[in-house]
C-alpha positions as CSV (number, residue, x, y, z in Angstrom):
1,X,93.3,91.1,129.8
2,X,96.2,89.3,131.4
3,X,99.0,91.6,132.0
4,X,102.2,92.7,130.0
5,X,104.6,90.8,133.1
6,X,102.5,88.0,133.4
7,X,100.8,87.3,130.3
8,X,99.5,83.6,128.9
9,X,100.1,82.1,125.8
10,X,97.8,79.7,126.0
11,X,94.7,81.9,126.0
12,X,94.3,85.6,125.8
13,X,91.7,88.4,126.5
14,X,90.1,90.4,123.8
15,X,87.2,91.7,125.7
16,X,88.6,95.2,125.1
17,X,89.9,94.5,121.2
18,X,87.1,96.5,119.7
19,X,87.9,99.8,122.0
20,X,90.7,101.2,119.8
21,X,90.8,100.6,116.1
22,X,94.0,100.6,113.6
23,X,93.5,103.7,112.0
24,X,92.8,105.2,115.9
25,X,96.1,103.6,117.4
26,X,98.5,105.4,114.9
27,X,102.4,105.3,114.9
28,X,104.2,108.4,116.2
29,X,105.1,110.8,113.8
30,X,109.3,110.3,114.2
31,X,107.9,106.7,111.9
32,X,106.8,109.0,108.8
33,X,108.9,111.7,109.1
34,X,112.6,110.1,109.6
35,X,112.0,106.1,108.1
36,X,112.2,105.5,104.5
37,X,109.5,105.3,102.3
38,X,110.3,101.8,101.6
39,X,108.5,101.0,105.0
40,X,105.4,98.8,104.9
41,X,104.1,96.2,107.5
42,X,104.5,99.5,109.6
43,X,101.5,100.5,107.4
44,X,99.9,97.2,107.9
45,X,100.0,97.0,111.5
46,X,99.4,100.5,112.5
47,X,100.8,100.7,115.9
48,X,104.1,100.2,118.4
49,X,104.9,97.2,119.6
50,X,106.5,96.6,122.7
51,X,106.7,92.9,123.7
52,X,106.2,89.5,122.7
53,X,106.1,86.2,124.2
54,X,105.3,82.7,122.3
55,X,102.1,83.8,120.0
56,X,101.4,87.2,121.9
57,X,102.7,90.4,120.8
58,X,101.4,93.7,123.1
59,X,101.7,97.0,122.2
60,X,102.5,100.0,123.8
61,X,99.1,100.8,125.0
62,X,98.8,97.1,126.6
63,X,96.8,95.4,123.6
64,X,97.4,92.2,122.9
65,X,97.8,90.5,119.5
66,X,98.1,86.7,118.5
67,X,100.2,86.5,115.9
68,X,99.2,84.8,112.3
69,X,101.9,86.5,110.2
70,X,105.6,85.5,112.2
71,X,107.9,87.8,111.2
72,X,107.2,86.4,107.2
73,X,107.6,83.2,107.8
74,X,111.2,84.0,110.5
75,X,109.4,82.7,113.5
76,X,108.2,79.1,113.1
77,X,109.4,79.1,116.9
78,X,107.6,81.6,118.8
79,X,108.8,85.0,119.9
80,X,111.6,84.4,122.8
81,X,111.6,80.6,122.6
82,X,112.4,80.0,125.9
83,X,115.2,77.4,125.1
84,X,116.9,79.8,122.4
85,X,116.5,82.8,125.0
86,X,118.1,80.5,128.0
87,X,121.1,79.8,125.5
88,X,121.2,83.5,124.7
89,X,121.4,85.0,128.0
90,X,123.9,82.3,129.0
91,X,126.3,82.3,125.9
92,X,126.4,86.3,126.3
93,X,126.7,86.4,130.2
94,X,129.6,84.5,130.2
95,X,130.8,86.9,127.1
96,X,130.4,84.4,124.3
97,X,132.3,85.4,120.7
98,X,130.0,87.6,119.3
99,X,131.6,88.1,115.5
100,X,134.3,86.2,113.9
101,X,133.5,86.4,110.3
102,X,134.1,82.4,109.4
103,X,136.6,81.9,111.9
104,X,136.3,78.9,114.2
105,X,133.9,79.2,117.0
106,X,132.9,77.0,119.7
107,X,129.1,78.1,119.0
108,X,129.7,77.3,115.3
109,X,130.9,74.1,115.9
110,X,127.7,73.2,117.9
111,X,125.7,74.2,115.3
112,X,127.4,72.2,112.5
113,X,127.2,69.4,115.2
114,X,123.6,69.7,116.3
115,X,122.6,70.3,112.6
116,X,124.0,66.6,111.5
117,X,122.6,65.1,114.3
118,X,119.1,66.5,113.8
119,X,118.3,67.1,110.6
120,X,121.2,65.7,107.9
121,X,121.7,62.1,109.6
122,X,118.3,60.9,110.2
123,X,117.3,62.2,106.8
124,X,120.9,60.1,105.3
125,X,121.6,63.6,103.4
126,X,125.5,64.9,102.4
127,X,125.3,68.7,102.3
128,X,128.5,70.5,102.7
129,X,127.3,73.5,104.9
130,X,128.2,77.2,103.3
131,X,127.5,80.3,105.8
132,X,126.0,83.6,103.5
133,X,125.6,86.9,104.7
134,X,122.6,87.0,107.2
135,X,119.6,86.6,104.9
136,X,117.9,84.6,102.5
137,X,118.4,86.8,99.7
138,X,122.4,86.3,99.9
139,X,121.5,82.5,100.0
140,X,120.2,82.7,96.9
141,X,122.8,85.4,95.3
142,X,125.3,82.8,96.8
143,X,123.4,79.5,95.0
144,X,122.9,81.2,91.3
145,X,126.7,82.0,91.8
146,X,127.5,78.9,92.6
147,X,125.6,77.0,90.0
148,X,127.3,79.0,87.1
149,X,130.9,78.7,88.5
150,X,129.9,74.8,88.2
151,X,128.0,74.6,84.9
152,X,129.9,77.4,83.2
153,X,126.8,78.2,82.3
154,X,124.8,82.0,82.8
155,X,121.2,81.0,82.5
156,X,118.5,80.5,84.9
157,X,114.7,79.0,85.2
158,X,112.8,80.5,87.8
159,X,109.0,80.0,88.0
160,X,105.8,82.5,87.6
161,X,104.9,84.2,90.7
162,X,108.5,83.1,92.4
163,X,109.9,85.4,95.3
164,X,113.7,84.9,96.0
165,X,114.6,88.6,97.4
166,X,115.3,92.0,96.0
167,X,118.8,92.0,95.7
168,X,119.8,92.1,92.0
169,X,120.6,88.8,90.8
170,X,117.8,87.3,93.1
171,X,115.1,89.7,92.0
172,X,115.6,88.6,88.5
173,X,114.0,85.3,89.8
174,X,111.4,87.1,91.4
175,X,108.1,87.6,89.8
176,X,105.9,90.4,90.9
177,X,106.1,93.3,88.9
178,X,105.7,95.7,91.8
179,X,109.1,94.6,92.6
180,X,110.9,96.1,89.2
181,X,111.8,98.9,87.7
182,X,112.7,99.0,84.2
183,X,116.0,101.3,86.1
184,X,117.1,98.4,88.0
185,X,118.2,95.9,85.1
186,X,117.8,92.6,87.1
187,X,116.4,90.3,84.2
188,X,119.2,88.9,82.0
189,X,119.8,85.2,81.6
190,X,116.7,84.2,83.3
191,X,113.7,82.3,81.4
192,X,110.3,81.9,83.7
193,X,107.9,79.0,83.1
194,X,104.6,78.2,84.9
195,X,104.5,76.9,87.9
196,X,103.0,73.5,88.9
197,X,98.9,74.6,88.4
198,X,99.6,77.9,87.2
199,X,97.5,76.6,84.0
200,X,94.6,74.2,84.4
201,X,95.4,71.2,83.1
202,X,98.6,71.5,81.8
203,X,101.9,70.0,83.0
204,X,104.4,72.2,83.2
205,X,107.1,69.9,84.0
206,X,105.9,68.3,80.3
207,X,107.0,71.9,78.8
208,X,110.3,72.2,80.1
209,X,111.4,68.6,79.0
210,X,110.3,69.5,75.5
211,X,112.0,73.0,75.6
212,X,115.0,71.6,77.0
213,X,115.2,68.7,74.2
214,X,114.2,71.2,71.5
215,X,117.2,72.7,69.9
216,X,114.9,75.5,68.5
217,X,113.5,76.2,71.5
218,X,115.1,79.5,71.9
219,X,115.4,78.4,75.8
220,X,119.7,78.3,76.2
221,X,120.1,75.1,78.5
222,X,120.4,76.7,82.1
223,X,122.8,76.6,84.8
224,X,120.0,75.9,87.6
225,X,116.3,75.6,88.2
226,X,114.9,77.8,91.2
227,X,112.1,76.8,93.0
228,X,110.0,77.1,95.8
229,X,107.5,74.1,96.8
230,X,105.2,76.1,98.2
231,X,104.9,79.8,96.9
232,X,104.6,81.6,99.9
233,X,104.6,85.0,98.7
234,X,103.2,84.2,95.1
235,X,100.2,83.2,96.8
236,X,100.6,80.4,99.0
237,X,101.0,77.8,95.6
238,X,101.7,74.2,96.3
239,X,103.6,72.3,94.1
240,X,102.9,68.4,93.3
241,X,105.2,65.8,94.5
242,X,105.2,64.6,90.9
243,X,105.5,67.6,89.6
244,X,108.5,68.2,91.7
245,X,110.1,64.3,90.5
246,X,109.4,65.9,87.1
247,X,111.7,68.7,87.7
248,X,114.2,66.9,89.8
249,X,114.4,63.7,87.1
250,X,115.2,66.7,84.5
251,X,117.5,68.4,86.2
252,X,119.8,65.2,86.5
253,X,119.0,64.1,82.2
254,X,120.4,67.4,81.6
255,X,123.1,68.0,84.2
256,X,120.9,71.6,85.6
257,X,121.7,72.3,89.5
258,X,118.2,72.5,91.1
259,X,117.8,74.9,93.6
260,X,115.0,74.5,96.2
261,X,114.4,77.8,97.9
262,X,113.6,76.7,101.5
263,X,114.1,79.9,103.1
264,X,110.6,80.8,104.2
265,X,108.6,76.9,104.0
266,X,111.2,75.0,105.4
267,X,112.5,74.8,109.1
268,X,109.5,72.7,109.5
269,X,107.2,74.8,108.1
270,X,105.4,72.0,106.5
271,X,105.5,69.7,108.9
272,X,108.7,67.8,107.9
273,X,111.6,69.9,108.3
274,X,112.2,70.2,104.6
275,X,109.2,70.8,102.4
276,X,110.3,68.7,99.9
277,X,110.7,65.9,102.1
278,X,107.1,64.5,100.5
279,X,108.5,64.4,97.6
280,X,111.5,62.4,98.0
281,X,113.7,64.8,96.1
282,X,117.2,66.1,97.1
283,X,118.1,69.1,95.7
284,X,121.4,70.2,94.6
285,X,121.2,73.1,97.0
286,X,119.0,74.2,99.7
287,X,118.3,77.7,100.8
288,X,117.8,77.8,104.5
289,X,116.9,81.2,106.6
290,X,114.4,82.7,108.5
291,X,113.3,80.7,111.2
292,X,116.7,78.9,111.2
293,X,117.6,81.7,113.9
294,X,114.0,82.1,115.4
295,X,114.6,86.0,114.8
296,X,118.5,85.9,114.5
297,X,119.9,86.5,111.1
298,X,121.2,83.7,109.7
299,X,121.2,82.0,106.1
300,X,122.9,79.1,105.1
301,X,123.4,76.9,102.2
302,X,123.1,73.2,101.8
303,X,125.4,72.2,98.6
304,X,126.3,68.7,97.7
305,X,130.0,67.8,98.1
306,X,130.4,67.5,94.3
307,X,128.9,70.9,93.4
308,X,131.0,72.9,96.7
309,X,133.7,74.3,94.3
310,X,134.6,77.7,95.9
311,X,137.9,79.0,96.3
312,X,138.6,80.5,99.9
313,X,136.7,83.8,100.5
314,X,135.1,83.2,97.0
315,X,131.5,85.0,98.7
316,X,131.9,86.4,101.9
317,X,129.8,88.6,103.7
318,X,130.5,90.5,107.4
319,X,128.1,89.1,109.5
320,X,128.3,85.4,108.2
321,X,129.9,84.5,111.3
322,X,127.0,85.4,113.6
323,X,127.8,83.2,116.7
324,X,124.2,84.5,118.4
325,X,122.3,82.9,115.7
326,X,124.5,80.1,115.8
327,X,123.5,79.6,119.4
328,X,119.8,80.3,119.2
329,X,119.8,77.9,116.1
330,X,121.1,75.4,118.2
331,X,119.0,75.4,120.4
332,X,115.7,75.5,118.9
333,X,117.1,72.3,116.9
334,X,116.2,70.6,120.5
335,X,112.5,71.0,119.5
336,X,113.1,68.4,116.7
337,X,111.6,64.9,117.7
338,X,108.6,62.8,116.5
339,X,106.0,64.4,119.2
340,X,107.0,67.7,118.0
341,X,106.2,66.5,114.1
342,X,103.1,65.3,115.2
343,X,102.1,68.6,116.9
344,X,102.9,70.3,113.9
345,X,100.6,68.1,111.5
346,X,97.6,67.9,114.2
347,X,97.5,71.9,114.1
348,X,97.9,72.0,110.5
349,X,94.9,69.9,110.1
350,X,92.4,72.1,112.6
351,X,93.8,74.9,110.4
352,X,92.7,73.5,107.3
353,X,89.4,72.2,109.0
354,X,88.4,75.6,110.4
355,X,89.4,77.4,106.7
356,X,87.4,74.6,105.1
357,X,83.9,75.8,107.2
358,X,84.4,79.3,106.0
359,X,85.1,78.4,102.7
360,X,81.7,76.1,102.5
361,X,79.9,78.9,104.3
362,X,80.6,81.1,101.4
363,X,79.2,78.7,98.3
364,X,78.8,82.2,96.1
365,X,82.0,84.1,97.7
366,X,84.7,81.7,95.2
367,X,87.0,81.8,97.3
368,X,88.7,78.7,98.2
369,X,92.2,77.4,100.8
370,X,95.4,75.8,99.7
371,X,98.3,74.9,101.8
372,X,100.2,71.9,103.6
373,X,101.1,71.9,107.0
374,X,101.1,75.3,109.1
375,X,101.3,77.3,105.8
376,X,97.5,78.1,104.6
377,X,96.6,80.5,102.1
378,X,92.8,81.7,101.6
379,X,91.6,83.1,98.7
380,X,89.7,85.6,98.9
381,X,89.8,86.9,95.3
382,X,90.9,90.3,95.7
383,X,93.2,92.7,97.3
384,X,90.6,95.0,99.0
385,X,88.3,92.0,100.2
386,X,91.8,90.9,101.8
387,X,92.8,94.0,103.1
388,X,89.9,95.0,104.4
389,X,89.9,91.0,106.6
390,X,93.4,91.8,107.4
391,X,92.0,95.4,109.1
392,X,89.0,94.0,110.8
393,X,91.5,91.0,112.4
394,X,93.7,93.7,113.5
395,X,90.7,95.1,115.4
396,X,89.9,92.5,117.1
397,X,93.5,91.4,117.9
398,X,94.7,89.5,115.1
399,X,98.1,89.9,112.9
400,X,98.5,88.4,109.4
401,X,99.4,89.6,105.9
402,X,98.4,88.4,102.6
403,X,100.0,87.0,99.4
404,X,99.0,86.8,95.7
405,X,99.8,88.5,92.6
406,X,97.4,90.9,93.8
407,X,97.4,90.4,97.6
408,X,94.2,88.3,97.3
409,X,95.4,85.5,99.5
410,X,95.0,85.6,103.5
411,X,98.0,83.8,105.1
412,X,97.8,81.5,107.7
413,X,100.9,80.9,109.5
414,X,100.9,80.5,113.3
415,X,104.0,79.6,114.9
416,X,104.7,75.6,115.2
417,X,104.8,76.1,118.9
418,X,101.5,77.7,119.4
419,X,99.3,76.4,122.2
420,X,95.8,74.8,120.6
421,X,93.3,77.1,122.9
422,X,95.4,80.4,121.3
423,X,95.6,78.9,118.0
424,X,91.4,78.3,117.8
425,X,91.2,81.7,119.4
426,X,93.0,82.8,116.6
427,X,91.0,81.1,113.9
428,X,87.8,82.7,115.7
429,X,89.3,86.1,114.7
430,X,89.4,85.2,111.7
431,X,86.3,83.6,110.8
432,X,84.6,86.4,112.1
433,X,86.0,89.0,110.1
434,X,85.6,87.1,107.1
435,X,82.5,86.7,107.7
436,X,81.8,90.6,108.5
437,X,83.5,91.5,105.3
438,X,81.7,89.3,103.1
439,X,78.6,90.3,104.2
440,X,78.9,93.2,103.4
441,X,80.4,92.8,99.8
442,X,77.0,90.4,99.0
């Protein structure tokens, strides 16, 4: 096993993996006795980890894990990109403006900059740029606000088995049940219609233009229409580009702010920096987080000029001037250029290659893969067939989580950086323990 100070991200050793289980690595008890309850990928990955580097984490007893699961989705980068890390240690050693709420900032300003240049120009987009408190749920409090201060209007379409955060207003969008509590009163003014596939056969973009033109409908005309192109946490669901024209082509008949949640797929996620670049859409307003920082909170908000009609301090928030993330963000935007792009769809096709041999391996399992990109759900069709994958990748040095109505879906999302031998190494994991648990279930 290479070592913690000189470890490789290109290729690691598992030789020792199957020495120490999960359920024999443990947490220490100051976890279950002092931390909330509420915890849970502490439950998942039953251990302490230490370091990380690239694809690797290690733990405190020196194993080694490549990681499938980054951070939900926050680390499309790698731990410790190097380029984000350089700018980091630099910015702070010279004792760089840490906070400064929305004041000016020289890091801000290179980030509004480098943004432009990167992403907004090439793409010919206008987004005025609004900084939210620190994480993607505020981004979407901060859209639905916006959308009704514009429209005048209080309702909201959201989609089955959406996930837009757990503060109030945002986990009315949000589908799972687990998430609610008849208590917590989050559901007013929001209608939920099927998502693109959620019913064989039927168009759900057909639905809405009828509801919407239907005076009897009982649907009031909303103030926005939240979605996600690919429902990471419903399940890794991907959404049709015409299905997505559908929507966007109603949205302007009926003068509706749409609202693409990009917070977890985009940041290149797919393969194109936005996920509904395919399409050809532009969306009102985009929801950026997560890997935006690569691991620094940060969220912002995309909105067209038109639609940017907040009075001064309107939504604030204490940490939206967070001038680390600022400089981390801007220097992971360096990564963006057409070999990079073309990394990211080679290693999104092996991905899908190497889920398609397991899936045709399994003629009599049903399960089945769905994805774009470097996000790749498989379904496994259960919770405890998943889990119990999820356990025996842990084992043998593996991290990833599932998705699903009822956590049936394995996830697949390897950083954008990661190395091809680690990324094949990581897919061996994998296949393996699907294998072993399905086996077993037969």
């Amino acid at each position: 096993m290479a070592t913690q100070q000189h470890r490789r991200d290109d290729a690691i050793s598992l030789s020792d993996a199957s020495a120490t289980t999960a359920s024999d690595i443990g947490v220490p008890d100051t976890i279950s006795e002092r931390e909330s309850n509420i915890r849970s990928y502490v439950r998942l990955f039953p251990t302490v980890f230490e370091t990380a580097k690239g694809s690797v984490l290690t733990d405190h007893n020196g194993r080694e894990f490549i990681d499938f699961f980054c951070g939900a989705g926050t680390l499309n980068y790698g731990h410790n990109n190097d380029r984000a890390k350089a700018a980091l240690l630099d910015y702070i050693s010279r004792d760089g403006i840490q906070h400064s709420l929305d004041t000016a900032t020289g890091a801000k300003i290179d980030f509004l900059r480098a943004f432009e240049e990167k992403v907004l120009a090439p793409r010919h987009m206008d987004y005025k740029i609004q900084f939210t408190g620190p994480t993607g749920t505020n981004a979407v409090e901060a859209a639905i606000k916006l959308a009704r201060k514009v429209t005048g209007r209080s309702h909201v379409i959201a989609f089955t088995h959406a996930y837009h955060g757990h503060t109030l207003g945002a986990l009315a969008l949000t589908a799972n049940s687990y998430y609610h509590h008849g208590s917590y009163g989050a559901h007013q003014n929001v209608s939920r219609l099927p998502f693109d596939g959620y019913l064989p056969g039927v168009d759900s973009s057909a639905y809405l233009a009828r509801i919407l033109d239907d005076k009897s409908s009982g649907t009031p005309l909303p103030a926005a229409i939240i979605l996600e192109t690919i429902q990471g946490e419903g399940g890794v669901n991907v959404a049709s580009a015409d299905w997505l024209q559908n929507i966007t082509r109603l949205c302007r008949q009926h003068d509706i702010v749409l609202i693409v949640d990009d917070i977890q797929v985009g940041n290149g996620r797919t393969g194109q920096y936005f996920s509904f670049e395919f399409a050809g859409i532009t969306p009102d307003i985009v929801c950026l987080s997560k890997s935006l920082g690569g691991g620094m909170p940060i969220a912002i908000n995309l909105i067209k000029p038109a639609l940017d009609q907040w009075g001064p301090g309107e939504h604030t928030g204490t940490f939206r001037g967070n001038n680390l993330a600022f400089v981390a963000a801007t220097a992971l935007l360096t990564h963006w250029d057409d070999d990079f792009t073309a990394g990211i769809r080679q290693r999104g096709q092996r991905i899908a290659e190497r889920l398609q041999a397991i899936v045709s391996r399994h003629p009599t399992s049903s399960i089945s893969y769905r994805g774009r990109g470097m996000i790749w759900g498989l379904d496994v069709g259960d919770g405890d067939t998943a889990r119990a994958i999820i356990d025996r990748a842990f084992d043998a040095g593996l991290l990833m989580e599932a998705s699903g109505a009822n956590d049936e879906v394995l996830k697949v999302m390897a950083a954008l950086t990661i190395p091809e031998a680690l990324l094949e190494q990581g897919l061996d994991i994998l296949d393996a323990a699907v294998d072993a648990t399905l086996s077993q279930s037969t």
